[in-house]
C-alpha positions in Angstrom: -145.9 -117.8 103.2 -148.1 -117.3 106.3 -148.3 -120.8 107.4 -144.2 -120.8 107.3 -144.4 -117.6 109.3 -147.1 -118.9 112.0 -145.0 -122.4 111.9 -142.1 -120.6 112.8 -144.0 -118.8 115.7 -144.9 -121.8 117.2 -141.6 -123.5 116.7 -140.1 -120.1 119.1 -142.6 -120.5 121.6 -141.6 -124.2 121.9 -137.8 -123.4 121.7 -138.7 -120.8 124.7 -140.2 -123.4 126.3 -137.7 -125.9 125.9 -135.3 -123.1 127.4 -137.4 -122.4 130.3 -137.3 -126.3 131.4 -133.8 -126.5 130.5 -133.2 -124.0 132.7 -134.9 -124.9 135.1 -133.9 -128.2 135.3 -129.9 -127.2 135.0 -131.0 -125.1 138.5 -131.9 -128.3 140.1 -129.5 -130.6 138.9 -126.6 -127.6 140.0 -128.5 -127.2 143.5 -129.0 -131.4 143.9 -127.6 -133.0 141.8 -124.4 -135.6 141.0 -123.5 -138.8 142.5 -123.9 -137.4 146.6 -126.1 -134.3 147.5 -129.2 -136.6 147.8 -127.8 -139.3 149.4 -126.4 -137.0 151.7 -129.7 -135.3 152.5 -131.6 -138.4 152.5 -128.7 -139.6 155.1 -129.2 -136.6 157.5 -133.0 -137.0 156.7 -132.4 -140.7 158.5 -130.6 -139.0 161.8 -127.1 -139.1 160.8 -126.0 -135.3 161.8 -122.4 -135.8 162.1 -119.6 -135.9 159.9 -118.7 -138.9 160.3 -121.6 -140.7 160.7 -122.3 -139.1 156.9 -119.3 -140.6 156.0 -119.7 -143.9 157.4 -123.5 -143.8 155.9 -122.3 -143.3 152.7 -120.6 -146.0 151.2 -117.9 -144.8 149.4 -117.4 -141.1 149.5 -114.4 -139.4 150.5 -114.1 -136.9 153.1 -112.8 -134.0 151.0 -115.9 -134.8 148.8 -118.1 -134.8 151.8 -116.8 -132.0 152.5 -117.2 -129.7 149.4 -120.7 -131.0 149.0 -122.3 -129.8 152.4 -120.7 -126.8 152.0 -122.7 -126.8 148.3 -125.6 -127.9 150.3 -125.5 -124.9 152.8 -124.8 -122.8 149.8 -128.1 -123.6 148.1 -129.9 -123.3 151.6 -131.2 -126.7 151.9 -128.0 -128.0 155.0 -127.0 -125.8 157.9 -124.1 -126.4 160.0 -124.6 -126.1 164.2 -121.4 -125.9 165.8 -122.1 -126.4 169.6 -118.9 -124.9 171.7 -117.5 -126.8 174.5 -115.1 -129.3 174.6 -115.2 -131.2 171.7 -116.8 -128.7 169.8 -119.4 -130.8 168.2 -120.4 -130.1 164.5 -123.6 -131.7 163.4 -125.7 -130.4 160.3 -129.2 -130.0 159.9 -131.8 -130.0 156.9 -133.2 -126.5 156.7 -137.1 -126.1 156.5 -136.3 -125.4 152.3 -134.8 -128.6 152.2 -138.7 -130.4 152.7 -139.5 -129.1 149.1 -137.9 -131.9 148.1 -139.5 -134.9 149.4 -142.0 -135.5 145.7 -138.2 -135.5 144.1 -136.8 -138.0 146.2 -139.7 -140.2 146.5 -140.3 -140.4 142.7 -136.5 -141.2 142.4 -136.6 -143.9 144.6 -139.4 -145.2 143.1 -138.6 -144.8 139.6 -134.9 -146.2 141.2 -136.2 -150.0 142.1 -138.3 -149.6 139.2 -135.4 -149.5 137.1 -133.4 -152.0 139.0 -136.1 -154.5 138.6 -136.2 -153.8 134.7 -132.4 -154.5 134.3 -132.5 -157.3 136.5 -135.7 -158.9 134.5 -133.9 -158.0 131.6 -130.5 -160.0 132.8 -132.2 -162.9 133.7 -134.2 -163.1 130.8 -130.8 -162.5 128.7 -129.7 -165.3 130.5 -132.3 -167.8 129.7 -132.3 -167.1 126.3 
């Protein structure tokens, strides 16, 4: 009876644990994650401030998308938005110093990114031959 007691102990210190990474990694994934906020960092990362160089950087996405998701992006403090006055009012956006915290994450997803690519290319060709 003991050992089912400890066993259960340990099984709700590993659920808790489970929980805390879940957690944790549901925080990141709401703050960064989906099919744009990277590629729109990594975009202003490279020098493109404006709206529509971001849009013209990134193949596909819409403006109204482009839209929401910098304004996600300033919400989760990693984007800010400068708005110079004059005439035209030019509207660039910047990374915010917060934003840096994520440069291990998007180095070990572009690396684990061509890794993969390679793999299912490898894997084509090989289908392929055979």
């Amino acid at each position: 009876m003991d050992k089912v007691k400890e066993g259960h102990g340990e099984d709700k210190a590993f659920t808790e644990e489970c929980n805390v990474i879940l957690n944790a990694v549901g925080d990141a994934m709401y703050a960064i994650g989906g099919k744009w906020k990277l590629r729109i960092i990594i975009s202003i990362a490279r020098g493109n401030k404006r709206f529509s160089e971001l849009k013209r950087q990134i193949a596909g996405i819409s403006g109204r998308v482009l839209s929401s998701e910098l304004k996600e992006l300033e919400a989760n403090g990693l984007v800010v938005k400068k708005v110079a006055v004059g005439y035209p009012v030019l509207i660039e956006y910047e990374l915010t110093p917060y934003s840096q915290t994520l440069e291990k994450v998007v180095e070990s997803l572009v690396d684990w990114g061509k890794q993969h690519r390679e793999k299912i290319k490898r894997e084509f060709s090989e289908d392929k031959a055979g």
